[in-house]
C-alpha positions as CSV (number, residue, x, y, z in Angstrom):
1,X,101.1,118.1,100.6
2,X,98.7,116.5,98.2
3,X,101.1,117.0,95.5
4,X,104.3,115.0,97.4
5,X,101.8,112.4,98.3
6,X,101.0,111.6,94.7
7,X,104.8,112.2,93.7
8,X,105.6,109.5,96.5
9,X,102.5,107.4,95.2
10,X,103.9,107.1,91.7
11,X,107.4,106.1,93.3
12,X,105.9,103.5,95.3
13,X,104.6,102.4,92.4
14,X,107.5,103.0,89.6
15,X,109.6,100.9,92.6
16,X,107.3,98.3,92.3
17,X,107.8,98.0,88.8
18,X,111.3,98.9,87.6
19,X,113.1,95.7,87.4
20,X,110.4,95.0,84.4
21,X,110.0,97.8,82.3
22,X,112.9,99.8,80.3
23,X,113.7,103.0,82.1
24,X,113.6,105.9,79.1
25,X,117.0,107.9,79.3
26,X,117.0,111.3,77.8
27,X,119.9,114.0,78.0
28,X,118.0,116.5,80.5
29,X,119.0,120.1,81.4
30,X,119.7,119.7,85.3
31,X,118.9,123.4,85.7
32,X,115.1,122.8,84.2
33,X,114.9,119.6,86.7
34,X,115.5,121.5,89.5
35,X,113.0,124.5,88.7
36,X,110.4,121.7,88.3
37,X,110.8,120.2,91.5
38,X,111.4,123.7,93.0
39,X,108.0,125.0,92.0
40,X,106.1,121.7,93.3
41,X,107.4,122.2,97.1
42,X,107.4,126.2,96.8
43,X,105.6,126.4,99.7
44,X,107.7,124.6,101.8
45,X,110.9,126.4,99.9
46,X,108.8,129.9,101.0
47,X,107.7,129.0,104.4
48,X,111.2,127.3,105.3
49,X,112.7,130.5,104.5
50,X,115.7,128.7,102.9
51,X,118.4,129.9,100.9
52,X,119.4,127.7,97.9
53,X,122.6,128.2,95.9
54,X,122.6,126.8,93.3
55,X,125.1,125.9,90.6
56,X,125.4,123.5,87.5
57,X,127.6,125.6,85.2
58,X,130.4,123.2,85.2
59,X,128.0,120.2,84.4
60,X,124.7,121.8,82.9
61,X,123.0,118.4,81.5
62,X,123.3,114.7,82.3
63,X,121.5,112.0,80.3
64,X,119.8,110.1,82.8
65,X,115.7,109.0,83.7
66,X,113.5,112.6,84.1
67,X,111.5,110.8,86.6
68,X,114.4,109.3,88.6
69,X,116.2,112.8,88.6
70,X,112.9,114.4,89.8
71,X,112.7,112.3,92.4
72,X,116.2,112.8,93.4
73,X,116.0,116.4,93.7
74,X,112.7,116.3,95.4
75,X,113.8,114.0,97.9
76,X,117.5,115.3,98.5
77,X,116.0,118.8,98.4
78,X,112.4,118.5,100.6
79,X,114.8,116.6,103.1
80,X,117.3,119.5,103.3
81,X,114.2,121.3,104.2
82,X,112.3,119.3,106.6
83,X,115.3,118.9,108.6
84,X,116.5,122.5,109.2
85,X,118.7,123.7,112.2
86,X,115.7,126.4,113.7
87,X,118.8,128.2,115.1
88,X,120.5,129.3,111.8
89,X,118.8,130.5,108.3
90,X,118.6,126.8,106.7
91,X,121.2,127.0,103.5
92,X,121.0,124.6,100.9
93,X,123.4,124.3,98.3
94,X,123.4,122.1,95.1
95,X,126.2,122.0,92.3
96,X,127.5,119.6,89.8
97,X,131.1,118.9,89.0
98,X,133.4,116.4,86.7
99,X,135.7,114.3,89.2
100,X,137.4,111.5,87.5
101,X,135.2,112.1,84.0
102,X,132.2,110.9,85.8
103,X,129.8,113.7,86.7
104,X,128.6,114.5,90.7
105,X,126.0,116.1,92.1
106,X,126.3,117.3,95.5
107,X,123.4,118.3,98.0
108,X,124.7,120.3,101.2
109,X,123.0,121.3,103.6
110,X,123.5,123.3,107.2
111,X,120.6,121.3,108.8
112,X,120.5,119.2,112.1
113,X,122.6,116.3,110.7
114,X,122.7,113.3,111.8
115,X,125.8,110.7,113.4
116,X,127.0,108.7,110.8
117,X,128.4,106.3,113.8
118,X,125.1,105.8,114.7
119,X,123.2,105.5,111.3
120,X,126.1,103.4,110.1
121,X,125.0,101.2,106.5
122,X,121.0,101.7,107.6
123,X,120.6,105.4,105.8
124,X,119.4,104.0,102.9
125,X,117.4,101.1,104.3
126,X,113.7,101.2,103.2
127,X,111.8,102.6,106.6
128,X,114.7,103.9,108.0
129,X,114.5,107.4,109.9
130,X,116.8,108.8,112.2
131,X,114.7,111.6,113.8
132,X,111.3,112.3,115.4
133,X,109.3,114.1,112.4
134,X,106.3,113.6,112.1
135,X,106.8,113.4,108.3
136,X,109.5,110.8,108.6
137,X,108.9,107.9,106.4
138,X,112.0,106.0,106.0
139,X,111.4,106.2,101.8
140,X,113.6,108.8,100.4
141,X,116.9,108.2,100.3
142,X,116.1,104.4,99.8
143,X,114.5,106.2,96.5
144,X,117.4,108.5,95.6
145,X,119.8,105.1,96.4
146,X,117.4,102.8,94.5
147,X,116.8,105.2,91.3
148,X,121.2,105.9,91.1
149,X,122.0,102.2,91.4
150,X,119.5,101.3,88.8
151,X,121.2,103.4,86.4
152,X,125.2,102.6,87.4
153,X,125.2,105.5,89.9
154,X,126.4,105.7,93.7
155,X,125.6,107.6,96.0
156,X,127.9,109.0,99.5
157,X,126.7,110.9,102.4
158,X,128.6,112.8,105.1
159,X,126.9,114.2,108.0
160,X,127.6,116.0,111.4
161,X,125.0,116.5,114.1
162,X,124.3,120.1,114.5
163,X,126.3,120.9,111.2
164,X,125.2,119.6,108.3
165,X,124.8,116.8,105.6
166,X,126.4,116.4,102.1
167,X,125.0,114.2,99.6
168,X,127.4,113.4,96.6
169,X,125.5,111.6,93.8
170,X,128.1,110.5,91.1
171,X,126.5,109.6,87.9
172,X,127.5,106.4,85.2
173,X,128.7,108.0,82.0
């Protein structure tokens, strides 16, 4: 816990400051970024009991910001987490892909989900949430959104109460 406080500290902060500084790019193994973030919420991976799938062979590197792709994967993935179906072993599944030479990233998930009819264009807002957990905040996806658009990315979400939700991150070349 102390450890995603800090991480979300040093968001806050970065967010603060990105319009001013230059953002260092570096080609980064997506496999390596994912272990990193993997090991700093193990506990909640553990206790969650989830099973990740995992799979980056057809896109196995991106050039992008280490500490915007961090924070990506910790907020796409601790969400997936945080919002599991108790009813069915929580299933997370994360895979890159070329469509259209651009490259995607996609987050699925078989948690509670959410209606996209009722979240309409506010999923991203800043201080947006769209259950009652106590560890809502409203400040991760406006994160993953923020950190993608910075760099030329987009981002796309598709979700079904009692389902599931699909994140589909697509990357500027």
């Amino acid at each position: 816990v102390l450890n995603l406080k800090q991480t979300l500290n040093k968001h806050i902060e970065t967010l603060n400051t990105e319009k001013k500084i230059n953002i260092d790019i570096q080609k980064l193994s997506l496999n390596n970024t994912l272990n990193i973030v993997k090991e700093s919420i193990s506990e909640s991976i553990k206790s969650s009991k989830a099973k990740l799938i995992v799979d980056f062979s057809e896109v196995p590197s991106i050039t992008f910001s280490s500490f915007y792709l961090q924070s990506i994967f910790l907020n796409l993935l601790s969400n997936a987490i945080k919002y599991v179906d108790l009813k069915r072993k929580p299933i997370i599944s994360i895979t890159s892909k070329r469509v259209n030479n651009k490259t995607q990233i996609i987050f699925s998930d078989n948690g509670i989900g959410f209606d996209m009819e009722k979240v309409k264009g506010d999923i991203f807002k800043l201080h947006q949430t769209f259950h009652n957990h106590p560890d809502s905040k409203g400040i991760g996806l406006f994160l993953v959104k923020s950190h993608l658009e910075s760099l030329g990315g987009t981002i796309e979400v598709e979700s079904k109460v009692n389902v599931g939700t699909t994140f589909t991150l697509t990357f500027k070349e």
